[in-house]
VOMI-552080 format. One record per residue (C-alpha): z, x, y; residue in one letter. Coordinates in steps of 0.5 Angstrom, whole numbers, plus 500, padded with zeros to 3 digits. Layout:
N
ZXYA
...
***
This chain:
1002
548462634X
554460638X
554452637X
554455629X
559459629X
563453634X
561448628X
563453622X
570455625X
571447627X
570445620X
575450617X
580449622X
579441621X
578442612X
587442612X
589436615X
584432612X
586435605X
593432607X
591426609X
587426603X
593427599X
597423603X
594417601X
593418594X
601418594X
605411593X
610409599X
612404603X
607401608X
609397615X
605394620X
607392627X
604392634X
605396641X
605394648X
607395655X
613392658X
608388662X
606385654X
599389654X
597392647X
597399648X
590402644X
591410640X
599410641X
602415635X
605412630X
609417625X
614419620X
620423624X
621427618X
614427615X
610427622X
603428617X
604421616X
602418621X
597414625X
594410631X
593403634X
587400634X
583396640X
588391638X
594395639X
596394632X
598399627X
598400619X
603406617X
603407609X
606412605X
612412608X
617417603X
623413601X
631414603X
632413610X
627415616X
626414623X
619412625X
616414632X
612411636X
609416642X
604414648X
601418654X
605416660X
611413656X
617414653X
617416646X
621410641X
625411635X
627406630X
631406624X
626404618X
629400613X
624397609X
622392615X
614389613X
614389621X
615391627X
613389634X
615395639X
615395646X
614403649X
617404658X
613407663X
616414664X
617416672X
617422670X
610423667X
604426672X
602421675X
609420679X
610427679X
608431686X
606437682X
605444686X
604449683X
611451684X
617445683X
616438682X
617433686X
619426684X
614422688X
618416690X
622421694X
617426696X
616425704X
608428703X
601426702X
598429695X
595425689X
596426683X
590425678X
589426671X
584430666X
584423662X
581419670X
578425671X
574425665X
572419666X
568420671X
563426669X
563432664X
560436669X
566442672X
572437676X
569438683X
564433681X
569428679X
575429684X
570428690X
569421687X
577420686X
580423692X
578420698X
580426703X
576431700X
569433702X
564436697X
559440703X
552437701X
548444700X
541441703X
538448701X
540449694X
541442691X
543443683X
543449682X
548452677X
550459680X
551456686X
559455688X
561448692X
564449699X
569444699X
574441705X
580437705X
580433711X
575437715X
574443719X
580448721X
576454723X
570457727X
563455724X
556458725X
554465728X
561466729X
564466722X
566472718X
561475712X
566470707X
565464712X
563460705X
571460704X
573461711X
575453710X
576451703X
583449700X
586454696X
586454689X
592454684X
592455676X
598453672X
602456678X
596462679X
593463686X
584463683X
578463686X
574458686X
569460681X
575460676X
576452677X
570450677X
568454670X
574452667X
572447661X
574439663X
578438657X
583444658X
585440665X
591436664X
592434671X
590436678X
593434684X
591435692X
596436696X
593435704X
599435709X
604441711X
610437708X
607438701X
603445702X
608448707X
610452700X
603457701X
606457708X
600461711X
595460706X
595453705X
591450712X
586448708X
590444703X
591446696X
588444690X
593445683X
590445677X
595445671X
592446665X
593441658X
600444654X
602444646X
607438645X
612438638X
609435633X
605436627X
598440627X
593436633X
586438633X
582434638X
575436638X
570434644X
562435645X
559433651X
551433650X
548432658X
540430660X
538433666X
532431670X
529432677X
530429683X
523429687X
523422691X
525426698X
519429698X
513427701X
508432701X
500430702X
495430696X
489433695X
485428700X
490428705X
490435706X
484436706X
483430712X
488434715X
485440716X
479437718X
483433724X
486440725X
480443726X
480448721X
473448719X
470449726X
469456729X
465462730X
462463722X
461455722X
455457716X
462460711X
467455714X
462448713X
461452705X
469453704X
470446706X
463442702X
467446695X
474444697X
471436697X
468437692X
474439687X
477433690X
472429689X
473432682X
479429681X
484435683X
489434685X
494439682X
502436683X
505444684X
513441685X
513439677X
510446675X
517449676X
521444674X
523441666X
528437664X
534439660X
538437655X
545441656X
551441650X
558443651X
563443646X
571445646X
576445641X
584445642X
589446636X
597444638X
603443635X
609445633X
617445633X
622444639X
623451639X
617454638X
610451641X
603453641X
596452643X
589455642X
583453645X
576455645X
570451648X
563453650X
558450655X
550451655X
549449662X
540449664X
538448670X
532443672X
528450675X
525454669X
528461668X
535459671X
541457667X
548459666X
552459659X
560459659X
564462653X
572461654X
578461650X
587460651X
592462647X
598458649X
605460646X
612457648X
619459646X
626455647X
632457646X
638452649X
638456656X
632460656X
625458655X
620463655X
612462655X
606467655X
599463657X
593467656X
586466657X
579469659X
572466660X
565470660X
559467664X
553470663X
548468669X
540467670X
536465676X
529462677X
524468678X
520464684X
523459689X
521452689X
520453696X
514457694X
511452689X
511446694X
507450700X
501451695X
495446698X
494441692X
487441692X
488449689X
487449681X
493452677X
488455672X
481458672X
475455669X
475460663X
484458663X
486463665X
491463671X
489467677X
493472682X
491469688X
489461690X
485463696X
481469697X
483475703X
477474706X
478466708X
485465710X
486473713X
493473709X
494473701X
495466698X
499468691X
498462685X
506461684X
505460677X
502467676X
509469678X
513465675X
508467668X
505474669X
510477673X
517480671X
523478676X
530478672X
536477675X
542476670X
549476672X
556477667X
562475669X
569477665X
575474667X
581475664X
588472665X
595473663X
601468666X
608471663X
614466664X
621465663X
626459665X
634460665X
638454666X
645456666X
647448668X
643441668X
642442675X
640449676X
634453675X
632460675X
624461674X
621468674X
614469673X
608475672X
601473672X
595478671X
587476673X
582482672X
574480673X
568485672X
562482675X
555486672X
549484676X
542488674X
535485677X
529488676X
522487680X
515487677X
510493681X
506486680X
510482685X
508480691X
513482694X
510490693X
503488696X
501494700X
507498699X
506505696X
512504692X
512498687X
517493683X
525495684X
531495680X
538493683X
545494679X
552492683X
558491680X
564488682X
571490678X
577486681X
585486679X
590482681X
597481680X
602475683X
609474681X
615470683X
622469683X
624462683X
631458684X
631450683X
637447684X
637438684X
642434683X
644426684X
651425688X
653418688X
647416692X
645422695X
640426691X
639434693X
633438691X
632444693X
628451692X
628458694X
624463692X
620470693X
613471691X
608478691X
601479690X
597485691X
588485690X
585491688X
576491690X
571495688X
564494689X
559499687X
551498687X
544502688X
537499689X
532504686X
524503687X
517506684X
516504677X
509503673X
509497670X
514492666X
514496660X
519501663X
525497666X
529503666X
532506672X
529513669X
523511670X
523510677X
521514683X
528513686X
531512692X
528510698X
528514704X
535514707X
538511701X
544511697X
549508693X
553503696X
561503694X
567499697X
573499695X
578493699X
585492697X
589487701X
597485699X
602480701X
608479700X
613471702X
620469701X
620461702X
626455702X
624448700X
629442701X
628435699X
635430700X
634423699X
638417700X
638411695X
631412695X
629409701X
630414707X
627421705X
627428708X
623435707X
623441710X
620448708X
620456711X
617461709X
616469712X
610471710X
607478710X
599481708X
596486710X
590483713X
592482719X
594487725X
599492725X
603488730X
603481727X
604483719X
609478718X
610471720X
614464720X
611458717X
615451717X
614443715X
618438716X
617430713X
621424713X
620417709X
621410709X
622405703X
622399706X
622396699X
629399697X
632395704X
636389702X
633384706X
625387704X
627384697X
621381694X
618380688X
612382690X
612386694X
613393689X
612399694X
612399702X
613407704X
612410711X
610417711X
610422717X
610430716X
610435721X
608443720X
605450721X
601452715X
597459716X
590461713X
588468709X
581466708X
578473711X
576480710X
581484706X
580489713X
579485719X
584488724X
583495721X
579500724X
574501719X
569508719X
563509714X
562516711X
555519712X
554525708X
547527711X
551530717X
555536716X
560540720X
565544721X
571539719X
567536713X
563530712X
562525718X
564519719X
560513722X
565507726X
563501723X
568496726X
573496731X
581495728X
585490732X
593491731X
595485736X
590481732X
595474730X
595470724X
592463724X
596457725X
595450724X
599445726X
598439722X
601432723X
601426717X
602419719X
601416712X
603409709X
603406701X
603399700X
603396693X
603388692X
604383687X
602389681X
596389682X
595391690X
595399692X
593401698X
595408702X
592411708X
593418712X
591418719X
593426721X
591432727X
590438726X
591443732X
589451730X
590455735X
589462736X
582461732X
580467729X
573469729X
568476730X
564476736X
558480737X
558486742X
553490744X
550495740X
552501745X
559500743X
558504736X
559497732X
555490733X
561485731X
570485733X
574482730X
579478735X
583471737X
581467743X
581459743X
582453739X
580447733X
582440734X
580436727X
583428727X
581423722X
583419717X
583417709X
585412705X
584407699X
585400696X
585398688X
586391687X
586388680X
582382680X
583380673X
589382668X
590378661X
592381654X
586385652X
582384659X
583387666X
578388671X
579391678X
576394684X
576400688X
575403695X
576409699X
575412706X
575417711X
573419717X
573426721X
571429728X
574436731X
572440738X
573446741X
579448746X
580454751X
573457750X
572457756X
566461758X
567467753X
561464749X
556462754X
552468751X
552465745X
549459748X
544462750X
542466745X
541459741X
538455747X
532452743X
533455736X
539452734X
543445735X
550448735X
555451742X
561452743X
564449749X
571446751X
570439748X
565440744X
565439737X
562444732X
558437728X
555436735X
547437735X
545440742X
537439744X
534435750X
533427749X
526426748X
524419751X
519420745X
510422745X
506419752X
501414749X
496416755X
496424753X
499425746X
505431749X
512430749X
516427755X
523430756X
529425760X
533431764X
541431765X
539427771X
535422768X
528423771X
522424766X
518429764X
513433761X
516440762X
522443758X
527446760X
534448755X
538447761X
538440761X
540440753X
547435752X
550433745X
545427742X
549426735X
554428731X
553431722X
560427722X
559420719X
563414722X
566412715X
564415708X
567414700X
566410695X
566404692X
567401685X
569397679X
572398673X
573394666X
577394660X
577390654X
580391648X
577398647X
572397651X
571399658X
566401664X
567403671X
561404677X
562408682X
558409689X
557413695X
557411702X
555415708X
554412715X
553414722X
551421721X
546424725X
542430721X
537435724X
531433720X
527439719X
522437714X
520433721X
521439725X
517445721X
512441716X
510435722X
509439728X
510447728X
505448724X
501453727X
495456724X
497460719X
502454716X
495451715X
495455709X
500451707X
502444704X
504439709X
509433710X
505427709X
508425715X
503429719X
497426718X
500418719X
505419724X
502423729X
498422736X
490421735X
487417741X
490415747X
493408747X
497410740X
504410740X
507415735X
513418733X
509425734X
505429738X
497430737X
495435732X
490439735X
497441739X
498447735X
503450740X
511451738X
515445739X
522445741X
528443739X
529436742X
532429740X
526426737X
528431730X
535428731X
535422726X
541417723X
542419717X
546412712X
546412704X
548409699X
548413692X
550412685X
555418683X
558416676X
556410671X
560410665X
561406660X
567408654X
569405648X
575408644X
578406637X
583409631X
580404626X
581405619X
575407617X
576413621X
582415617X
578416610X
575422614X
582425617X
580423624X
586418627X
583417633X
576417637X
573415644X
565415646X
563415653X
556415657X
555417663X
550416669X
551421675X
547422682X
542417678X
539413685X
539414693X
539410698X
538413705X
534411711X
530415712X
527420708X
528428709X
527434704X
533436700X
533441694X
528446698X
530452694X
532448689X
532441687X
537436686X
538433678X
539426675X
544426669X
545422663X
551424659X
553422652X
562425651X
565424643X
571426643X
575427636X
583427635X
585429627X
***
């Protein structure tokens, strides 16, 4: 229903134009013909071209760059040629046959312009590390949200593989810019999913992640990551983490534009990391285990003779598919902009229906913007509004639950009827449920909708050329609704008295941020001076409500009314956070005949999250550069850009509770006295708690040769110190965690990336691209304040804090691999000596989940209107824990019998004396712990984005009203190479994708 009344309001919107263009051909006028090209003589495909005075004449160059404009009125008129990237050109029209035009590059269009978010920087003069890239090289990577496509273009940035939950669409990226800054594991704090991501900015607004990745990738105009202190100083204590700046497409003057894009995306499984047994294999393997001998052997020889006889049958249900489908996703966006010099506007709408591959999940985005901006002489006035409306569903059965089922179970009864349980009580002592009778016979929702609505008011004065005043008011209001509701028949309620569930939460949030901003910049002989000052405030209100009630009597009544209530000691649950800050900051940039540069910026910082003590405090960067190339005697023609970079700062991180240093209590209505409702502690306050800092240093070098070479590197370190973290306490105190600051984090690395143009000709230009990085961190001054920790995770878990240590490291005791003679496992001591005891005292750091160098590699082609890119992943020298190994090769206890198996624990492990296997014997049924044997090198090769494109404004189009198109397909994730082969997607698979993007320009 939405993509029809998407498709009736399109053709109403596109109806007008294609009337006048209808109209305009039928009049007689003059006709001109001509070509455009670059400064470098290459022909530039879909540059505008139309009548000044009349801008519905008009049309576009065709693959060949060359253009027919008819109808031309008559007496004198200017035609301009315009190009994204480039310098509009007017020529007087005076009944020339034929034109030849030659469009230059504009230095100052995006990609050579920092964009923060807050000023602009030229980025020749810019002494920072930030990268620039369009929503056209975005687009061209994949349609899915732009996180998927920066991760391949920005070399310095991490999309954390989530192992647990592979594609799912209600699942929020964790991202990282250049690693890790702060305490990861037991330590974090309840927002530890964010406690190291960037901070995200929207046309100048301070968002949430969820925001940007729901946000259409048509509406992107740019998005620029800025990775060092120099370049992020300006967010002072928020931006340690980096900050990810996303500016939106804005209405330009002109006749009315109508662009319309559909992106339709197939969608499918990635099961080739599992490895689970077939019916037959199981069936072996519960005989090597020794399932079928015991007490009653009369009962177990029957269960195991009707167990081969389904195999023998041919059963062999494959559970992993029963979940899973193949999708066909669509989105669809429409923009209209146009107007004069003084008065622009843009309207939006866009939808996208996002399936997941697990039956029952999906996720469908509805948004809108309304773009309005008036100019006088000295005053500009602009209002961007925007909303979007998410509604979410989740899968009502885990996929983890679907690949324990053994296969040799049948999914239907003889009569086709599904049953409830896959083995009877009596035989495993423990109820089997057939997974698909919960994914068909038992209700279990949990939908979620999200509104969010946005309001960005902006008015810029400038009194003279060289100044100007800018101040701006943004609103951002969210209401989130979720409502679940359990079946009484879900297996979750077996044995309890009060059956099936109902769950509401709600969250409402509003928050305001505003600035007052003064921008002065001007050129003095060879002096250029830019400089910024400015204010700015925010405040974030929060409230959370919710209740879970239980006790219904069936599906038919969902309504909370017809619950039995609460449970004992339950109640409504209620928060209300409210965290403020308020900043004044200062930014210099002064460059000398573009060739020595220096930045410098301060900022005073104040929020209410840190300790009454410490509620403000100072953030300052300093960057200096060099362009060699600019020097006299580095004159050359080959050699276009040689700039060495180095920054040096102190940016600060907010990415906590709302509450950290406050005392917090929570009250308990069930206990009255004398003063009223008591009061239960809930968490210790701490007003010396310190803000935490970074201090971040840059050495970065950019090197262009022969206009056809560019290559850039940054090599940084970063040193955060006071760290901030909750450490556990004991229960006596009233409180189980405090909030407090004690040693610090080191994470140094480097990224970079090479482009080198093999082949450039008129119509043909081919190149190859590459980019690396590398990142490791370790603790310092933790002493011992953390051994309880390590002992509490000896044996249980890889991660410790120690000086030195890093928080990639993997602990556990080395293994010298599975006794030929015996089938046990022998342990190499600290000291080196051998042996068949383990002892957690003898755990050292036997890998590192960092890899030794990761990126992408790829090549990319143009010819005429035509052009492909490939676009690979690479990944070595990480080590990963490999848990499949671990709990579904050895562990597996009795009851995991129950259960599929990897395929692994039948042909790998021990069974006589003399075998040399990975793993142990398998009657050994006893726990195994951690050790290095689990520990495996993990190197890969994947392919993460294919794409071939064609774009065209050929005649024919025009007789339909459309000036230009462009046509791309795409193959995203669709292969991975790794060396060895681990479960991945285990409560959610991973997907493949083919795309298929059309976009329209009438």
């Amino acid at each position: 229903m939405k993509l029809r009344h998407l498709l009736l309001l399109l053709s109403v919107l596109i109806s007008p134009p294609l009337l006048l263009a209808q109209n305009s051909a039928s009049k007689p006028g003059r006709i001109i013909t001509g070509n455009v090209k670059n400064e470098k003589g290459e022909f530039i495909v879909g540059a505008s071209v139309y009548v000044k005075s009349t801008p519905r004449i008009g049309t576009a160059t065709d693959a060949k760059g060359e253009f027919r404009l008819q109808g031309i009125p008559s007496g004198s008129q200017t035609i301009v040629f315009t190009f994204i990237g480039m310098i509009p050109f007017e020529v007087e029209y005076a009944n020339q046959r034929d034109m030849q035009v030659v469009l230059k590059e504009d230095a100052t269009q995006v990609n050579e312009v920092v964009v923060t978010g807050i000023y602009s920087r030229d980025k020749n003069s810019f002494a920072g590390s930030a990268k620039t890239y369009t929503g056209k090289e975005l687009r061209a990577i994949g349609t899915k949200n732009v996180f998927q496509s920066l991760k391949t273009l920005e070399p310095a940035l991490t999309l954390v593989e989530n192992r647990a939950f592979g594609s799912d669409p209600n699942r929020l990226p964790d991202l990282e810019i250049r690693g890790k800054t702060s305490l990861v594991g037991d330590l974090t704090t309840e927002y530890d999913n964010t406690a190291n991501q960037p901070l995200f900015i929207l046309d100048g607004i301070e968002v949430e992640i969820a925001q940007i990745q729901n946000l259409s990738m048509d509406r992107i105009g740019s998005v620029t990551v800025l990775k060092d202190a120099a370049s992020a100083a300006i967010y002072g204590s928020k931006a340690s983490n980096g900050v990810i700046v996303v500016e939106t497409v804005k209405p330009e003057p002109g006749q009315l534009r109508i662009s319309y894009t559909a992106d339709l995306r197939f969608e499918f499984p990635d099961l080739s990391d599992y490895n689970l047994m077939n019916a037959g294999e199981k069936l072996r393997y519960e005989v090597l285990a020794g399932r079928y001998v015991g007490e009653d052997q009369d009962q177990l020889d029957a269960l195991y003779n009707s167990r081969l006889a389904e195999v023998m049958r041919g059963v062999d249900t494959y559970w992993l598919s029963v979940p899973l489908r193949s999708v066909l996703n669509h989105s669809h966006s429409v923009y209209i902009d146009g107007g004069s010099e003084a008065m622009l506007y843009g309207v939006g709408l866009n939808y996208s229906d996002q399936k997941g591959i697990m039956k029952g999940s999906e996720k469908g985005v509805t948004g809108g913007n309304i773009n309005l901006v008036y100019r006088t002489d000295k005053l500009i006035f602009s209002n961007d509004f925007s909303f979007d409306f998410v509604k979410s569903e989740r899968e009502p059965v885990s996929f983890s639950t679907f690949a324990q089922a053994n296969p040799y179970y049948r999914k239907y009864n003889e009569d086709g009827e599904i049953p409830e349980f896959l083995e009877p009580y009596s035989v495993a002592q423990e109820f089997i449920y057939n997974p698909l009778y919960q994914l068909r016979k038992v209700v279990n929702s949990d939908v979620t909708k999200d509104l969010g609505l946005r309001n960005n008011f902006t008015v810029i004065w400038r009194p003279v050329t060289s100044l100007q005043v800018r101040g701006r008011l943004a609103l951002n209001k969210t209401i989130s609704e979720r409502e679940a509701f359990k079946s009484p028949a879900h297996s979750d309620f077996n044995g309890s008295t009060s059956k099936g569930s109902y769950t509401t939460e709600k969250t409402d949030m509003m928050s305001y941020n505003g600035d007052l901003t003064v921008t002065y910049g001007r050129l003095f002989g060879h002096h250029q001076i830019n400089a910024v000052g400015g204010w700015n405030f925010s405040s974030r209100t929060q409230k959370n409500t919710g209740y879970e009630i239980f006790g219904f009597t069936s599906d038919l009544h969902q309504n909370p009314s017809f619950s039995e209530g609460f449970q004992q000691g339950d109640k409504p649950s209620y928060t209300d956070r409210i965290s403020r800050s308020t900043s004044f900051y200062l930014n210099g940039n002064y460059s000398y005949r573009n060739r020595y540069l220096f930045d410098a910026s301060l900022r005073m910082d104040g929020s209410s999250v840190f300790g009454s003590e410490n509620l403000f405090t100072t953030t300052w960067a300093v960057g200096v550069g060099w362009n060699i190339h600019n020097e006299a005697w580095c004159k050359a023609k080959w050699l276009d850009l040689l700039k060495l970079r180095f920054s040096i700062g102190n940016p600060g991180n907010q990415n906590f509770d709302a509450y950290t240093a406050s005392g917090t209590y929570i009250y308990n209505s069930a206990y009255q006295n004398l003063f009223g409702t008591s009061a239960i502690l809930e968490k210790f306050g701490n007003p010396n708690l310190k803000w935490q800092k970074t201090i971040d240093k840059n050495l970065g070098l950019d090197v262009d040769i022969f206009d056809r070479v560019k290559f850039s590197v940054d090599f940084y370190h970063k040193n955060t110190d006071p760290l901030l973290a909750q450490i556990p306490v004991p229960p006596s105190l009233g409180t189980t965690r405090i909030y407090t600051n004690f040693g610090g984090q080191i994470s140094k690395g480097f990224s970079g990336s090479l482009n080198v143009v093999v082949m450039k000709r008129q119509y043909l230009r081919w190149s190859v691209n590459a980019s690396f990085s590398q990142n490791n961190s370790e603790y310092r001054n933790i002493g011992d304040k953390l051994d309880f920790m390590n002992e509490k995770g000896s044996a249980t878990t890889f991660k410790r804090y120690y000086d030195g240590a890093s928080p990639d490291d993997i602990w556990a005791v080395r293994s010298h691999g599975i006794d030929p003679s015996s089938g046990r496992e022998v342990f190499i001591r600290k000291d080196g000596r051998y042996t068949f005891k383990y002892d957690a005292n003898d755990e050292v750091v036997v890998g590192s989940s960092a890899p030794t160098l990761e990126g992408v590699i790829g090549t990319s082609v143009y010819y005429k209107g035509f052009s492909a890119s490939v676009n690979l992943r690479y990944s070595f020298g990480a080590d990963v824990f490999a848990s499949a190994l671990y709990n579904k090769v050895e562990n597996i206890s009795e009851t995991a019998l129950y259960y599929n198996l990897d395929r692994r624990a039948l042909s790998d492990r021990w069974q006589k004396p003399g075998d040399r296997a990975r793993f142990k014997a398998i009657s050994i049924d006893d726990t195994t712990p951690m050790s290095s044997r689990f520990v495996l090198r993990e190197n890969y090769i994947a392919g993460e984005s294919i794409t071939i494109g064609y774009e065209t404004s050929a005649r024919w189009l025009h007789v339909v009203g459309v000036k230009g198109a462009s046509f791309r397909f795409y193959m995203n994730d669709i292969f991975r190479l790794a060396s060895f082969k681990e479960e991945r997607g285990t409560d959610y698979p991973f997907s493949k994708s083919f795309s298929l993007s059309i976009s329209l320009r009438f």
